[in-house]
C-alpha positions in Angstrom: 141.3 128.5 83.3 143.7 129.5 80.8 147.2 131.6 82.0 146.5 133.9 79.0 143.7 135.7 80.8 144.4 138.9 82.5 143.4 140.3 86.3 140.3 141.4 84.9 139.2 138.0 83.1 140.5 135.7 86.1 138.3 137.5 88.2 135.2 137.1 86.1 136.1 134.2 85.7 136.0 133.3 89.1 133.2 135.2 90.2 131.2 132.8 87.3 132.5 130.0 89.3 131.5 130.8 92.2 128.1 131.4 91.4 127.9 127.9 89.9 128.9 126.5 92.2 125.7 128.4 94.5 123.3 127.4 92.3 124.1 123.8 92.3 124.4 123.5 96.3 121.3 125.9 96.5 119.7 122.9 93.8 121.2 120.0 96.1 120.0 121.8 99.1 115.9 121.9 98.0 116.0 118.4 97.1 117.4 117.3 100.2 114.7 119.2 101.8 112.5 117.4 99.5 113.8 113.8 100.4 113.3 114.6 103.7 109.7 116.0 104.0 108.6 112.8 101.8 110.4 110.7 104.2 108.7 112.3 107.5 105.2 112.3 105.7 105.9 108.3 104.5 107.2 107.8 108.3 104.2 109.7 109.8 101.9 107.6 107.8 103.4 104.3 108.4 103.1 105.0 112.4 99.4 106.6 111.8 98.4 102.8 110.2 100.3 100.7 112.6 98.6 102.6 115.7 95.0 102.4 113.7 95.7 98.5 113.7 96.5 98.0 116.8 93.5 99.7 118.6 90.9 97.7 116.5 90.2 96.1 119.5 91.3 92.5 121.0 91.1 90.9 117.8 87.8 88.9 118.3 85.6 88.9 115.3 81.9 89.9 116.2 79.3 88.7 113.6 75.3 89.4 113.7 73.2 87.7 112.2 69.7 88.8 111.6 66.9 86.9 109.7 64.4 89.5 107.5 60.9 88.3 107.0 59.3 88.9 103.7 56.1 91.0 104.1 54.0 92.1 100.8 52.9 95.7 100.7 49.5 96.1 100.0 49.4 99.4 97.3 48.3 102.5 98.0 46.0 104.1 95.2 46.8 104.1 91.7 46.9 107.2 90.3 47.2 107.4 85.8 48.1 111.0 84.5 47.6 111.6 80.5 49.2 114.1 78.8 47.9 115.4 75.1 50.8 116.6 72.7 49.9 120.4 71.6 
């Protein structure tokens, strides 16, 4: 600010200031907010995977193992369709 203003300019002046500075701590204010949200949801989601890991059970693997027989199908009947261009 310059002393050559007068009342009238220093308090435009001022007020402009002011209001600066409310938009930038309004700005800082949102992405605080923002930081935070993504750092419950990565929080949440870390705790959701370690719970889902630790109930799989007592850690045994259980494997079944079953043999398939070949069988041949006999065919039911054959059925030719012939179509004639127009």
């Amino acid at each position: 600010m310059s002393t050559d203003l007068g009342p009238t300019e220093r308090t435009r002046e001022r007020e402009r200031a002011r209001s600066r500075r409310g938009r930038s701590r309004g700005r800082f204010l949102v992405w605080l907010l923002r930081l935070i949200v993504a750092a419950s949801v990565f929080a949440a989601g870390l705790a959701v995977g370690r719970a889902l890991e630790s109930s799989s059970g007592s850690g045994d693997t259980n494997t079944t193992v079953r043999t398939l027989e070949v069988t041949t199908l006999t065919p039911q009947q054959t059925v030719t369709v012939t179509v004639s261009n127009p």
